[in-house]
C-alpha positions in Angstrom: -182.5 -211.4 25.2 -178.7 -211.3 25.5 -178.5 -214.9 24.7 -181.1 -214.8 21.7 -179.5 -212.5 20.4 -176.1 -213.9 20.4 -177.8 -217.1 18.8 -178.9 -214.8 16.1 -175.6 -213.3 15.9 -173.9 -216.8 15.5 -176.6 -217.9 12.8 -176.0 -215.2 10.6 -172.2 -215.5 10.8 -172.8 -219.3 10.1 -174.8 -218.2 6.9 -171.7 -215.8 5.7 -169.9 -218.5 5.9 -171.6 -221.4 3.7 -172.5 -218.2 1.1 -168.8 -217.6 1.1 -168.1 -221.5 0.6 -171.1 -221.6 -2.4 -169.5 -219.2 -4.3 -166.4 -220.5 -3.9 -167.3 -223.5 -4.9 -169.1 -222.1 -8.1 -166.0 -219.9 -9.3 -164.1 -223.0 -8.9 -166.4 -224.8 -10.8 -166.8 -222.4 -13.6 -162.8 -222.1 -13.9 -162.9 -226.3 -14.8 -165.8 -225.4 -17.5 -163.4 -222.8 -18.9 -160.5 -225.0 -19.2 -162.5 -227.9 -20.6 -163.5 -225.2 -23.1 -159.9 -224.6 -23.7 -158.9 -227.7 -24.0 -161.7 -228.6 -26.4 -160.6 -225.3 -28.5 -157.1 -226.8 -28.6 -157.9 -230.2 -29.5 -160.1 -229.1 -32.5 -157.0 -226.9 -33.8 -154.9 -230.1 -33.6 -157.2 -232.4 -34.8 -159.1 -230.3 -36.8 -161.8 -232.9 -38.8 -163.1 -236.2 -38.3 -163.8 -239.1 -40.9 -165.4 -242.0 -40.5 -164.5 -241.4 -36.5 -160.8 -241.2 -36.9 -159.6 -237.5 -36.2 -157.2 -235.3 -38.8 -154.0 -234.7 -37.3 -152.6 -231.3 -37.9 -149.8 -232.7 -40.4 -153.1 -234.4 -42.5 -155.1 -231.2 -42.3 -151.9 -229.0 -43.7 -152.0 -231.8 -46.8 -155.9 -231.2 -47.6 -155.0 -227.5 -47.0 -153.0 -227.5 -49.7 -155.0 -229.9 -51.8 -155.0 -228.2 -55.6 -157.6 -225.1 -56.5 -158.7 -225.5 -59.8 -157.9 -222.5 -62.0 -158.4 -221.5 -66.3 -156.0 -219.5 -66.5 -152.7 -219.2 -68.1 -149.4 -219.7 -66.2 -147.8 -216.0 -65.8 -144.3 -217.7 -64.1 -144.9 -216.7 -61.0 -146.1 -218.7 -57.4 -144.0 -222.0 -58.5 -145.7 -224.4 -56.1 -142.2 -226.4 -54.0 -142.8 -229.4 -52.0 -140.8 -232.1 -50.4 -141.4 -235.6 -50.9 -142.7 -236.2 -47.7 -145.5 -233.2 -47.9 -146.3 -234.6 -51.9 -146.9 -237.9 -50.5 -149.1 -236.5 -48.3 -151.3 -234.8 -51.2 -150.9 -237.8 -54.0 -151.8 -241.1 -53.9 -149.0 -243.3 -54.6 -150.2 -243.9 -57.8 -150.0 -240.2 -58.4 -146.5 -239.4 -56.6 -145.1 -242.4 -58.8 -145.8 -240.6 -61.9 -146.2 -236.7 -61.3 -142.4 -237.0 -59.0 -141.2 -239.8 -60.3 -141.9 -239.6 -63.6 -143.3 -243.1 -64.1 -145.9 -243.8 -66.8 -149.3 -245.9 -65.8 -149.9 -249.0 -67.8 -151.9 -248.6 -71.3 -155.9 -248.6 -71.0 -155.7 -248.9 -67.5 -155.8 -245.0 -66.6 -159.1 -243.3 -65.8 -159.7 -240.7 -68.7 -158.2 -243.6 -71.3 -161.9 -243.5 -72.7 -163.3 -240.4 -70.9 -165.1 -239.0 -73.8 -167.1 -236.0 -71.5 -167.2 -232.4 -72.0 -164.6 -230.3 -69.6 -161.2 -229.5 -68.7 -158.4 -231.6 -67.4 -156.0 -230.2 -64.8 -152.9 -230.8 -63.2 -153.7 -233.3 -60.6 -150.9 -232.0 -58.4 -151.7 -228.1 -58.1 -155.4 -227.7 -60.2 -153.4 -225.8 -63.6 -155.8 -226.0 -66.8 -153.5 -228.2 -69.1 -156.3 -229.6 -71.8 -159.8 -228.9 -73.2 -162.0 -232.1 -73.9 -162.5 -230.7 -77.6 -158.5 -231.5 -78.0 -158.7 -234.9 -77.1 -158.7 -237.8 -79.5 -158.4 -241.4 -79.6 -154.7 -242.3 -80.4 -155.3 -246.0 -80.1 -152.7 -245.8 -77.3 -153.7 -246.6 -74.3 -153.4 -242.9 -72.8 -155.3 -240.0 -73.1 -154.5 -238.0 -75.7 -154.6 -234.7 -76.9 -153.9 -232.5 -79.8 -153.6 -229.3 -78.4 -152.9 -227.5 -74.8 -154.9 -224.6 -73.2 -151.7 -222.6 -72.9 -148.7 -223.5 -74.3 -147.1 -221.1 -71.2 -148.8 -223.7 -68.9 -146.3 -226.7 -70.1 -142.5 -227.2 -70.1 -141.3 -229.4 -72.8 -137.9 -231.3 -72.0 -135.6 -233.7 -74.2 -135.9 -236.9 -72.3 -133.4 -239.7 -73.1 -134.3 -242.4 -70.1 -134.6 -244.9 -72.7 -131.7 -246.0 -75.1 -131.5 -244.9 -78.0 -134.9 -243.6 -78.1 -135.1 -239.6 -77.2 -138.4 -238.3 -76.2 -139.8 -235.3 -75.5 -141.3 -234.9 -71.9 -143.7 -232.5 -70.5 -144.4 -231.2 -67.3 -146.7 -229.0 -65.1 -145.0 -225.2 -65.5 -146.2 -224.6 -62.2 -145.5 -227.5 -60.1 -143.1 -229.4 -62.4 -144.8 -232.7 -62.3 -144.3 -235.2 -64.6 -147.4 -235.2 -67.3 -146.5 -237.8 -70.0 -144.6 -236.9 -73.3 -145.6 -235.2 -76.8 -145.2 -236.5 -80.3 -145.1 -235.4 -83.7 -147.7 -238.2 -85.2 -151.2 -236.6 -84.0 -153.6 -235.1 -85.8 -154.8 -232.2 -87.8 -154.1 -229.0 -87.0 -151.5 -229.4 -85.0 -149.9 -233.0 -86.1 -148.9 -233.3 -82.3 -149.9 -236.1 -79.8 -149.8 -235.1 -76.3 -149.9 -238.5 -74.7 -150.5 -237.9 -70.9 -151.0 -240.2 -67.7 -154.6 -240.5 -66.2 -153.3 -240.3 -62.8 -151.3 -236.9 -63.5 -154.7 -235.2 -64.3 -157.8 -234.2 -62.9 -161.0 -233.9 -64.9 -163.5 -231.5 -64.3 -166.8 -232.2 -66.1 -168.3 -228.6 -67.3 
């Protein structure tokens, strides 16, 4: 009896043992789950979306972050919208930094709303201010959109420009964001007799 006993005696304590080692073993195991989950977390706050398989990087995401929110309302002076280069390049296309921060002009009848002739509102391309109404916009015979009339005259800045020789202009930009628009002139149409003759690629249209 002695003997069977101790067999028993050894079984059980051989039992303990491998229970111990099971749960060990499964603690360990859901501490790797929890650091994969971690890790996962992490990676998706780094590299935040995918498109067409290739992940954002944080920098990327920051620049559709601060992609432009359309808004119809009149610029109070206040929230000035500062970039770098490097961050506006980042948000533009090139065709846009050229102009908007660079004040370069597109080439006549090749911009996008040249011959737009739909119904809505054309915004700042750079940070989504209203700047023109398609009911102000008439066909100069330019080459550029053009327009008689802003949304808010508070929502433009108008600048003597003398880049050219002998020929000074009158520039306009964004109030908000202070990227280059295009230029106004005095030979447009009834009732204003202005001709605000802007770059495509500075604005956005939104169809209403």
């Amino acid at each position: 009896m002695d003997i069977y006993a101790g067999s028993i005696a050894e079984r059980k304590m051989k039992y303990g043992i491998i229970s111990i080692a099971i749960l060990i073993v499964a603690l360990a195991g859901g501490a790797v789950l929890i650091g994969c989950a971690k890790a996962t977390a992490l990676d998706r706050t780094q590299n935040t979306n995918t498109q067409d398989g290739k992940a954002t990087t944080a920098p990327e995401q920051a620049a559709l972050d601060s992609l432009p929110t359309f808004e119809d309302k009149e610029y109070d002076g206040t929230g000035l919208i500062e970039k770098t280069d490097d961050q506006w390049k980042q948000i533009l296309t090139p065709a846009q930094y050229f102009i908007l921060r660079k004040e370069g002009t597109e080439q006549p009848y090749t911009g996008e709303y040249a011959d737009n002739h739909q119904h809505g509102v054309y915004y700042c391309a750079a940070c989504g201010l209203a700047l023109f109404k398609s009911e102000t916009k008439f066909e100069s015979g330019t080459g550029w959109p053009s327009f008689y009339k802003t949304i808010y005259p508070k929502n433009v800045i108008e600048e003597r420009d003398a880049s050219i020789p002998g020929d000074v202009r009158t520039k306009i930009t964004c109030a908000r964001c202070h990227g280059h628009l295009g230029h106004v002139f005095d030979d447009g149409p009834k009732p204003t007799g202005l001709r605000y003759c802007m770059n495509s690629a500075a604005l956005k249209f939104v169809k209403k």
